[in-house]
C-alpha positions in Angstrom: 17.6 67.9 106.8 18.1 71.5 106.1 16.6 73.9 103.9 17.9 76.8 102.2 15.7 79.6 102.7 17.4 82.7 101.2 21.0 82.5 99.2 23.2 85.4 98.9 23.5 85.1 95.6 27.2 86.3 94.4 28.6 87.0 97.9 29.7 90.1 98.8 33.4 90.4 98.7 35.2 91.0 102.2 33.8 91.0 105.4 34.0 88.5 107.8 31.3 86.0 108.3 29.1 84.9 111.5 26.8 82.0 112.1 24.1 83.1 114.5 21.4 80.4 115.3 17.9 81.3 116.1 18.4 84.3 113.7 14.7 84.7 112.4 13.6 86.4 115.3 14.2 88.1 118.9 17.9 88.4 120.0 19.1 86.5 117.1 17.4 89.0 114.9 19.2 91.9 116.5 22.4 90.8 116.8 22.5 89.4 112.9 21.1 93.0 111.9 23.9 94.5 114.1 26.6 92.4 112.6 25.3 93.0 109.0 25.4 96.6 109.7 29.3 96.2 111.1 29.6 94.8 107.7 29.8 91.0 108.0 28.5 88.4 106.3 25.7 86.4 107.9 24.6 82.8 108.0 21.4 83.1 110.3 18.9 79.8 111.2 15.8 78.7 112.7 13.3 76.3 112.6 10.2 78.1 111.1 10.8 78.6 107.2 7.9 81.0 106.7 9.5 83.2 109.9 12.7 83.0 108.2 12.2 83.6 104.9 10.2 86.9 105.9 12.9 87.6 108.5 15.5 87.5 105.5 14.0 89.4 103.0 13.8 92.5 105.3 17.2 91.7 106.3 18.2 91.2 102.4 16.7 94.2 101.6 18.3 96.5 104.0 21.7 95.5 103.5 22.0 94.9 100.3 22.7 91.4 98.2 25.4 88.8 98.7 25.7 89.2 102.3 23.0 86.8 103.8 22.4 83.6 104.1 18.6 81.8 105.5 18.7 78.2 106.7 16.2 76.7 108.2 18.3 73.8 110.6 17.1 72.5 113.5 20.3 72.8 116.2 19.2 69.4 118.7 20.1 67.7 115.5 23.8 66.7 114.9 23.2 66.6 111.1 21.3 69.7 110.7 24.6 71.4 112.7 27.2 70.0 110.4 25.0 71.2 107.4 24.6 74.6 108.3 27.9 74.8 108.9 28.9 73.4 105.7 26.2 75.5 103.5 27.7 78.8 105.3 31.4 78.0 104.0 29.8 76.8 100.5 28.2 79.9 100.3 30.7 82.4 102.3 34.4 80.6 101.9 34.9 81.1 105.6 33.5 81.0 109.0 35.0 83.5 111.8 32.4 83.6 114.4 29.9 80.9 115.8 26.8 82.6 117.9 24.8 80.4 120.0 21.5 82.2 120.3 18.8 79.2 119.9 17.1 78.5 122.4 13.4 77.5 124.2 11.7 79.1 127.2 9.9 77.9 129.9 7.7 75.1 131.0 5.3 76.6 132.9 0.9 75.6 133.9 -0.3 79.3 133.2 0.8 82.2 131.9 1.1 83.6 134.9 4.5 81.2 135.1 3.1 78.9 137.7 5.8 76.0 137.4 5.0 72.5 137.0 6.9 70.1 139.1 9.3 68.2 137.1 7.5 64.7 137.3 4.1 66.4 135.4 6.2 68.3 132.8 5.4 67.1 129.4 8.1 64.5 128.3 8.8 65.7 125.0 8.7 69.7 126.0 11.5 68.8 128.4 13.5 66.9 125.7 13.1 69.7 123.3 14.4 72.2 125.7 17.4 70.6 127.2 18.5 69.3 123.6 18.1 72.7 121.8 19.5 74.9 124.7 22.3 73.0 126.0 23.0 70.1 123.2 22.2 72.6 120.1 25.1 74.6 120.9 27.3 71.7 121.4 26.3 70.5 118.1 26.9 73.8 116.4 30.5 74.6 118.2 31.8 71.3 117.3 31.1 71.5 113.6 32.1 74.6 113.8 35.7 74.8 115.4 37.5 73.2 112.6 36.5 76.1 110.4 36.5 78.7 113.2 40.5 77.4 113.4 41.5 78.1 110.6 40.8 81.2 110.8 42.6 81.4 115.2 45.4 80.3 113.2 45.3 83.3 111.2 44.9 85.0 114.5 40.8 85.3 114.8 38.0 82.8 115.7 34.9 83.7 117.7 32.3 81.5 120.0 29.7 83.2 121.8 27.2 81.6 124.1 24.2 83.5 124.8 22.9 82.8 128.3 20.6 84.2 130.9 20.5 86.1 134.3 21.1 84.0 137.7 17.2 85.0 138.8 16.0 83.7 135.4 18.3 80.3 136.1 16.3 79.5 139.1 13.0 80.5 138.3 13.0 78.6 134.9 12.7 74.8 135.0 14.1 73.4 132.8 15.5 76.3 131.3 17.6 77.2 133.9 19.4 74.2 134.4 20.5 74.8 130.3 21.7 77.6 130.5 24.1 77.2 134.0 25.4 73.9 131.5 25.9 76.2 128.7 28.1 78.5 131.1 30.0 75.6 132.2 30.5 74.2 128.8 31.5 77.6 127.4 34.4 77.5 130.1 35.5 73.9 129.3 35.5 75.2 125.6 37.7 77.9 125.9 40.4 75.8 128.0 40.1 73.2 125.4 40.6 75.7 122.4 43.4 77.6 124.4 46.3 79.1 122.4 44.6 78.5 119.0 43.1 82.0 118.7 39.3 81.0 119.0 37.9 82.7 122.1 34.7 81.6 123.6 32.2 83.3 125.8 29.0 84.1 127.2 27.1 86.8 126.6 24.0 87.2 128.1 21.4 90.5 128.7 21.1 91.1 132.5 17.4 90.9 132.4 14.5 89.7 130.9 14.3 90.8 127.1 10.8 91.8 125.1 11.0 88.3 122.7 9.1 86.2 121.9 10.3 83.4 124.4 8.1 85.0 127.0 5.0 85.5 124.5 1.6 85.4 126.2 2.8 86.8 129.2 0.3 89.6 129.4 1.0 92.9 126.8 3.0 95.6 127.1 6.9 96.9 127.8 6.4 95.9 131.4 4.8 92.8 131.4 7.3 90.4 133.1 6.0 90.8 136.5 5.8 94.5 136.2 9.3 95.1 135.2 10.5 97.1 132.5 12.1 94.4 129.5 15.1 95.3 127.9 15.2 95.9 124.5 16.7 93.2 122.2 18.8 95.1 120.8 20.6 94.9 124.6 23.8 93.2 123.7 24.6 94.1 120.4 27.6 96.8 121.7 29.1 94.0 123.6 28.5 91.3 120.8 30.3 93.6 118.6 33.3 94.1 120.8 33.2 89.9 121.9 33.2 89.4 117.7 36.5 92.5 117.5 40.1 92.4 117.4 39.9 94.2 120.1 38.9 90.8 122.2 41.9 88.9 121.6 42.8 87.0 124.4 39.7 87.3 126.0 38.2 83.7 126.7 36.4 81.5 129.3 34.3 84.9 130.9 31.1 86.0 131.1 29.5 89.8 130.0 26.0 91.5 130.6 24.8 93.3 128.0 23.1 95.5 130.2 25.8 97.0 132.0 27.8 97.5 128.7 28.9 101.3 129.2 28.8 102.6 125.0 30.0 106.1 126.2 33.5 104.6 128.1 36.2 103.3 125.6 35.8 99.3 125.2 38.6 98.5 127.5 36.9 100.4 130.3 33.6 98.9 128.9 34.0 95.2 129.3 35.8 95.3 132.4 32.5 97.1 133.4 30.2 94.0 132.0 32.2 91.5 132.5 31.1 89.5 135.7 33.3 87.9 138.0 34.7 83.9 137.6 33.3 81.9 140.0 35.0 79.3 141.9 35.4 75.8 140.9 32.7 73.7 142.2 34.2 71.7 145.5 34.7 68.0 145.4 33.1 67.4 148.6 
């Protein structure tokens, strides 16, 4: 069951308005500070109320009343999805966008990410992980898409996956395997929503990020194997564009945040950070 955490009060009047899951914190954090400050209207969730509720006061009070929203919804549960969804149009009218950002890290013996084989991981960390990463999204996008077309009737309607690098795939179990899934999913998505105006894709950073989903990995800016993490602020140019007008059409692909170019117009820029379909899996 839900809980409302923070109400907008009298919403704010225009804007359009985003759902972004795992909101409290991390990416999810940056990219619903991003939108608010692009003048939307923002649903955000997670699954710690105390998080959250800090999480949207500071978000509250730096843009102003009536344009926030705080649930605190668990995405591996159906009913939690179709309430958030529901308490966002009760409170907002409308729903254009839909961003997946929820998700759980690693399964891993130390924190020096030793991996545990797959028969010793613990039964329930493995449930929670493939159900919030690759079945959380699922549950959000379809409680979402009959909202999301009324609005790709109008012209508009937005679903953005956030995913991970190709290293990051492989060396996470069972992280990994969600995210290729979610890719996968995302494409089936946008064929099946095709000519309705709802575009879906991935957006992912190009790199590990400094959040919490690899806490106690040592300290510092550098501390995933002595690599520099991006910010997570890392894909809020390209979430921005992916959530435009300007992305019309656009479906079914994948972009790095990384790579996104701020100084080149956007049509240069996400032909920059978009990467490359690859081929159908062969029947074999």
């Amino acid at each position: 069951m839900i809980e409302t955490v923070h109400e907008p009060g009298a919403p704010a009047a225009g804007g359009r308005v985003a759902l972004v899951t795992g909101g409290s914190r991390g990416l999810g954090l940056a990219m619903a500070r991003a939108l608010l400050g692009a003048g939307w209207r923002v649903a955000i969730t997670g699954v710690d109320a105390a998080r959250l509720g800090a999480t949207a006061a500071e978000l509250a009070a730096a843009h102003g009343p009536g344009r926030l929203l705080a649930l605190r919804a668990d995405v591996k549960e159906a009913q939690d999805a179709e309430d958030a969804v529901q308490a966002t149009l009760g409170a907002f009218g409308r729903l254009h966008a839909l961003v997946n950002n929820a998700g759980l890290g690693r399964i891993t013996a130390t924190e020096h990410l030793e991996p545990v084989p797959f028969w010793q991981a613990p039964l329930q960390r493995w449930h929670d992980i493939m159900h919030t990463n690759a079945f959380g999204p699922f549950h959000m996008a379809r409680a979402a898409v009959p909202a999301l077309l009324a609005e790709g009737a109008a012209g508009f309607g937005r679903i953005v996956n956030i995913s991970t690098s190709a290293t990051t795939t492989l060396l996470l179990t069972p992280y990994g395997a969600t995210k290729a899934a979610l890719e996968m999913l995302s494409r089936h998505w946008a064929r099946d929503l095709a000519s309705t105006g709802v575009t879906v894709n991935v957006l992912l950073p190009g790199g590990a990020a400094d959040t919490d989903i690899i806490q106690g990995i040592g300290t510092g800016p550098d501390r995933w194997f002595g690599r520099a993490l991006l910010p997570p602020t890392v894909m809020n140019e390209a979430l921005l564009w992916l959530l435009s007008d300007a992305s019309s059409g656009v479906t079914g692909r994948s972009f790095v945040g990384k790579v996104w170019d701020a100084s080149l117009p956007p049509e240069q820029a996400w032909q920059a950070a978009v990467r490359p379909l690859p081929e159908a899996p062969a029947i074999i």
